[in-house]
LUMFI-747361 format. One record per residue: residue number from 1; residue in three letters; z, x, y of N, C-alpha, C in turn. Coordinates in steps of 0.2 Angstrom, whole numbers, plus 5000, padded with zeros to 4 digits. Example, Ala and Ser with C-alpha at 12.3 -4.5 7.8 and 13.67 -1.06 7.14 Angstrom:
% residues 2
[r 1,ALA,[5039,5066,4972],[5039,5062,4978],[5039,5066,4984]]
[r 2,SER,[5035,5064,4989],[5036,5068,4995],[5039,5064,5000]]
END
This chain:
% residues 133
[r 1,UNK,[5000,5004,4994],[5000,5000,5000],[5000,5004,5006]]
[r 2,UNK,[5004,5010,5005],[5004,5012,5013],[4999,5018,5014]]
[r 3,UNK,[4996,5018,5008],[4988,5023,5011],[4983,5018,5013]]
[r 4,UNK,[4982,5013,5011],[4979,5007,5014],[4980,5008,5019]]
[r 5,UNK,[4986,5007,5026],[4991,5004,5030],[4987,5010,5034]]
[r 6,UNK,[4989,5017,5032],[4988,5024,5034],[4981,5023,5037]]
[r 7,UNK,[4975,5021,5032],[4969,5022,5035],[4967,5017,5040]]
[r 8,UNK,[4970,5014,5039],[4968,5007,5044],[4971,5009,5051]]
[r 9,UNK,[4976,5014,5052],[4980,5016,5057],[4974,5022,5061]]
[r 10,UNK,[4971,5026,5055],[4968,5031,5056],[4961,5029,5059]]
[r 11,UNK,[4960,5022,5057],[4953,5019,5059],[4953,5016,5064]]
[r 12,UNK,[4960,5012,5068],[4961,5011,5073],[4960,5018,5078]]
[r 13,UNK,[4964,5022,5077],[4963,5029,5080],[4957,5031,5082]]
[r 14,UNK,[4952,5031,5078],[4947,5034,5079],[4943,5028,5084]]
[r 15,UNK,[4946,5024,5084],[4941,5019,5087],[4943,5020,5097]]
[r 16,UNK,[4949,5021,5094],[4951,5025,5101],[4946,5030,5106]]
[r 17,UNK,[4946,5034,5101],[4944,5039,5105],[4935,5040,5105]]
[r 18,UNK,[4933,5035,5101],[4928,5036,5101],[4926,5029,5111]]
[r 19,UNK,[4930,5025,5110],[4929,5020,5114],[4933,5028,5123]]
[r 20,UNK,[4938,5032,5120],[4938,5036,5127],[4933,5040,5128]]
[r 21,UNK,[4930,5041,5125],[4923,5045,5125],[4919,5042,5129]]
[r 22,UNK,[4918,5034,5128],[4913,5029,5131],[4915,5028,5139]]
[r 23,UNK,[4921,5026,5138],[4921,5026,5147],[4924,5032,5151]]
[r 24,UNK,[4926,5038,5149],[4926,5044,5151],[4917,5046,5155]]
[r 25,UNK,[4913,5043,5151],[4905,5046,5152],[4903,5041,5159]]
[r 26,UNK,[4907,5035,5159],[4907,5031,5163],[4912,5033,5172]]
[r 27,UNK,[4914,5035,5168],[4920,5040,5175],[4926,5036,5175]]
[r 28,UNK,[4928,5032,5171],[4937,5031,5171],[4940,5035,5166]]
[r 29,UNK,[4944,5041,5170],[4947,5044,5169],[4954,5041,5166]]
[r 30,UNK,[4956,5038,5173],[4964,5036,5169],[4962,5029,5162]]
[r 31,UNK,[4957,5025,5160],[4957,5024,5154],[4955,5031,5149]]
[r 32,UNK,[4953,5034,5149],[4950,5039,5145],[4956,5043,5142]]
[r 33,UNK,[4960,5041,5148],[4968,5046,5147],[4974,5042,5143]]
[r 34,UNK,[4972,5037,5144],[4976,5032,5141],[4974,5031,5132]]
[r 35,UNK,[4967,5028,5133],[4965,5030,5127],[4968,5036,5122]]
[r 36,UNK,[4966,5040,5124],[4967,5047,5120],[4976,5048,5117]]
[r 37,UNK,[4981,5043,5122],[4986,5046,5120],[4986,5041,5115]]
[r 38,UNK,[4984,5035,5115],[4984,5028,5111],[4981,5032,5103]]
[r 39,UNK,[4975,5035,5104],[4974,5039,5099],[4978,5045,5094]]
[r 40,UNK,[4981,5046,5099],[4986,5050,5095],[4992,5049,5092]]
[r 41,UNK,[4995,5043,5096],[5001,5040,5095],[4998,5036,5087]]
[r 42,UNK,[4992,5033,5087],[4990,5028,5081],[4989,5036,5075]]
[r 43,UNK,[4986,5041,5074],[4987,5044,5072],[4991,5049,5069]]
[r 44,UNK,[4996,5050,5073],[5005,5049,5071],[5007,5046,5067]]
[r 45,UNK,[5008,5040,5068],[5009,5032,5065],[5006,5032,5060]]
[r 46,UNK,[5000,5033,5057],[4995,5033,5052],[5000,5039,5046]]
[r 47,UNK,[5000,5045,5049],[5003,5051,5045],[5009,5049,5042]]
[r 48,UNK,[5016,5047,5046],[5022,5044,5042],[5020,5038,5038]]
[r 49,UNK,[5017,5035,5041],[5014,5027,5036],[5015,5028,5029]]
[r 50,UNK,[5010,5037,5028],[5007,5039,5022],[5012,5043,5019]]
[r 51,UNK,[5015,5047,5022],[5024,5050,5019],[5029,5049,5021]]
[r 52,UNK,[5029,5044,5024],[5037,5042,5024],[5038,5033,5022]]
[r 53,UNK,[5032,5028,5022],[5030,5024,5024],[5031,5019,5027]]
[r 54,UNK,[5035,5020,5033],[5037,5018,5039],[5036,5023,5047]]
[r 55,UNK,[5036,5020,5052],[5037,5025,5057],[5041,5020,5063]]
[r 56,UNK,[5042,5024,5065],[5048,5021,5073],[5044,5019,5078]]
[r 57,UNK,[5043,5013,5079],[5042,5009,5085],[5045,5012,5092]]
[r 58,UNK,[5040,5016,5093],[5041,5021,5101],[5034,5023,5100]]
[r 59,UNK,[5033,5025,5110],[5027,5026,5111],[5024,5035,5112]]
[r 60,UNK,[5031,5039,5113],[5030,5043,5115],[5030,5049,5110]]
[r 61,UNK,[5024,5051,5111],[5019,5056,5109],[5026,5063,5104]]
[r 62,UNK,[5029,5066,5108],[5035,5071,5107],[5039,5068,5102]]
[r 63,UNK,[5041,5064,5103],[5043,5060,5097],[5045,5059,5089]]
[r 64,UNK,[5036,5055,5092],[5034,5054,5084],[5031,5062,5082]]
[r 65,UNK,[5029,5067,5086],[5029,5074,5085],[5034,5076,5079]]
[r 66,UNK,[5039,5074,5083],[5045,5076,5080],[5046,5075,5072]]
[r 67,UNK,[5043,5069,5071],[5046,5066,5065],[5041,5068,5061]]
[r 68,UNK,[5034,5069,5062],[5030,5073,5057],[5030,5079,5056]]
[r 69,UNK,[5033,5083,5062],[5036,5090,5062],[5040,5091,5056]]
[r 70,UNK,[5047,5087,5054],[5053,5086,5049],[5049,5086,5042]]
[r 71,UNK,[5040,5082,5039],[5040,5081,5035],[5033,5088,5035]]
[r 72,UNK,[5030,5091,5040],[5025,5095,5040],[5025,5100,5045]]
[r 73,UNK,[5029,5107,5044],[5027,5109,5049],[5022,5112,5055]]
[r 74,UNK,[5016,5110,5051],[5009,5114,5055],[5010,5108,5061]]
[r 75,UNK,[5013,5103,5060],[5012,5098,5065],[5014,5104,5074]]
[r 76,UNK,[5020,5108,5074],[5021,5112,5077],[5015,5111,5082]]
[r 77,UNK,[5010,5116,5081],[5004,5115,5085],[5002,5113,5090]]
[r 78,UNK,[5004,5105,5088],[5002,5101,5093],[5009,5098,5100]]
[r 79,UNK,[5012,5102,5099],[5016,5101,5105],[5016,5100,5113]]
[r 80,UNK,[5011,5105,5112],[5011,5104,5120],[5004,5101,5123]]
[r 81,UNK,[4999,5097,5116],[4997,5093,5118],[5000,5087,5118]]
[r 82,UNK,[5004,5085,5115],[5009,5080,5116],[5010,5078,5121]]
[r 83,UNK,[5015,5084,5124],[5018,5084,5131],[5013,5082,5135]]
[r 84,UNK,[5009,5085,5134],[5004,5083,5141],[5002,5077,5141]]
[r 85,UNK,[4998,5075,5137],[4994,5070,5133],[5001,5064,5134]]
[r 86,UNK,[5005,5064,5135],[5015,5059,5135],[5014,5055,5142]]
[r 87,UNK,[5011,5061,5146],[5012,5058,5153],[5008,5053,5157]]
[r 88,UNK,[5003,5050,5153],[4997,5047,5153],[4998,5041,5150]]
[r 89,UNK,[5004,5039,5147],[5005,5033,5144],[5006,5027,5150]]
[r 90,UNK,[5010,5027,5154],[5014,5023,5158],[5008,5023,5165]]
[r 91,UNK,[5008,5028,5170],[5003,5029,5175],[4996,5027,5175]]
[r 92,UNK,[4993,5029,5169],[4986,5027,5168],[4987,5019,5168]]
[r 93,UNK,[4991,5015,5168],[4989,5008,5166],[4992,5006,5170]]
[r 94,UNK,[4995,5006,5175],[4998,5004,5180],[4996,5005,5187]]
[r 95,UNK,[4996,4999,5193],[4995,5006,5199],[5000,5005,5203]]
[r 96,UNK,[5006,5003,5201],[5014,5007,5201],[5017,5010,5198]]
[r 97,UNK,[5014,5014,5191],[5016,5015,5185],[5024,5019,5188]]
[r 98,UNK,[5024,5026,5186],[5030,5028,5188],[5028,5032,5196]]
[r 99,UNK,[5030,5031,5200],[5030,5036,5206],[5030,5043,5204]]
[r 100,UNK,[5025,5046,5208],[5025,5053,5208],[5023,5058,5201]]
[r 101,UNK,[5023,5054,5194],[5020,5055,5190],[5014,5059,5188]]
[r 102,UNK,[5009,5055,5192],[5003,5059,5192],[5001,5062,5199]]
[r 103,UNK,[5000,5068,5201],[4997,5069,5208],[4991,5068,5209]]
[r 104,UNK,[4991,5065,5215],[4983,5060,5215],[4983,5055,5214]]
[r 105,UNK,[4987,5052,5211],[4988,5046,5206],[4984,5045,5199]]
[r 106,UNK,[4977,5046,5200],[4973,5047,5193],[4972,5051,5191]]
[r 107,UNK,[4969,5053,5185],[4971,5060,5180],[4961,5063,5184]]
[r 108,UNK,[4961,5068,5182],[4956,5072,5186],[4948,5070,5176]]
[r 109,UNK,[4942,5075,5178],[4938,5073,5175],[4941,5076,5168]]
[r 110,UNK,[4943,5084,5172],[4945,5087,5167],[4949,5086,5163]]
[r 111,UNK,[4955,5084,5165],[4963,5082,5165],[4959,5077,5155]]
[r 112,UNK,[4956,5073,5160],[4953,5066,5154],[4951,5073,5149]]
[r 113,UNK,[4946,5077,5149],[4942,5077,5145],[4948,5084,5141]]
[r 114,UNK,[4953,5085,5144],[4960,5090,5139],[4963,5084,5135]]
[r 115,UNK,[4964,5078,5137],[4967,5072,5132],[4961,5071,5126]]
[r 116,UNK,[4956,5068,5128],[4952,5068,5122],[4951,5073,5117]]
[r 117,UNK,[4949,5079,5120],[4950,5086,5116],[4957,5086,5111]]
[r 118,UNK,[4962,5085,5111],[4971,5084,5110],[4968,5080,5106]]
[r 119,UNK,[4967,5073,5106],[4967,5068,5102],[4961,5068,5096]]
[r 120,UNK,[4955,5070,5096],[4952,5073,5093],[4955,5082,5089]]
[r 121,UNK,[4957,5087,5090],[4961,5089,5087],[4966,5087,5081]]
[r 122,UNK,[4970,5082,5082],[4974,5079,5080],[4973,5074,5075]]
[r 123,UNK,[4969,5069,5078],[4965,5064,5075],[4962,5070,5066]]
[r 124,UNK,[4959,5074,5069],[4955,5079,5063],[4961,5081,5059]]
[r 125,UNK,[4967,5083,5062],[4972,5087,5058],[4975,5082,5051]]
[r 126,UNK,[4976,5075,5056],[4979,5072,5051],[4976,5068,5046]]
[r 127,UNK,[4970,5069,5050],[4963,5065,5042],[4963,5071,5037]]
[r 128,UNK,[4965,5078,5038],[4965,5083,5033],[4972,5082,5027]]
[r 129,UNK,[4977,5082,5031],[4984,5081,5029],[4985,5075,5024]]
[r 130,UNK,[4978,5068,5025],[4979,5064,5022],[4972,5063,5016]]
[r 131,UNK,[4968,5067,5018],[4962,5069,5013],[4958,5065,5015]]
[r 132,UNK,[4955,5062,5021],[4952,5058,5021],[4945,5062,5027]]
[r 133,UNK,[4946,5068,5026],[4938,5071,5029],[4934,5074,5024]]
END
């Protein structure tokens, strides 16, 4: 059941990031940023799904890091795209999100295009981790 559960998490994921692709190309950045961390977050979630078979109802990237970290430690790696790729949850979809969060308010072309890279990395890691490339 929870490899089933896993790949439908991973397939949501992927659909992420293929949809942050699309309107990155269109210039919404703060969607692209958003996207990407939703990508990673669902790809997280898919990993414990398939080794732990649950995962904790939270949204933040470092986290769930964490918790894949305790059962895999190559998860390490992805650290500090966590962290960065974290601050893009709440700002991007708001336009009060948190003050002062983002300078400029919206994430740059680049900014977008280091979250996508992160979540594609990741995305790939955990399709590897669960055999599924």
């Amino acid at each position: 059941m929870s490899t089933s559960l896993s790949k439908q998490w991973l397939e949501k994921a992927a659909e992420d990031l293929i949809v942050a692709r699309l309107v990155l190309a269109e210039d919404h950045t703060a969607h692209a940023c958003f996207l990407s961390q939703q990508c990673i977050e669902k790809s997280l979630k898919a990993y414990l799904i398939g080794k732990a078979g649950d995962y904790p109802r939270v949204h933040k990237l470092v986290d769930l890091l964490g918790r894949c970290e305790a059962i895999n430690a190559g998860f390490s790696q992805f650290l500090s795209d966590c962290i960065v790729v974290d601050q893009y949850y709440i700002p991007t979809r708001y336009p009060d999100g948190v003050p002062g969060s983002l300078p400029g308010r919206m994430p740059s072309e680049a900014q977008a295009q280091e979250a996508i890279a992160a979540a594609e990395k990741i995305l790939e890691f955990v399709r590897k981790q669960e055999g599924q490339v």
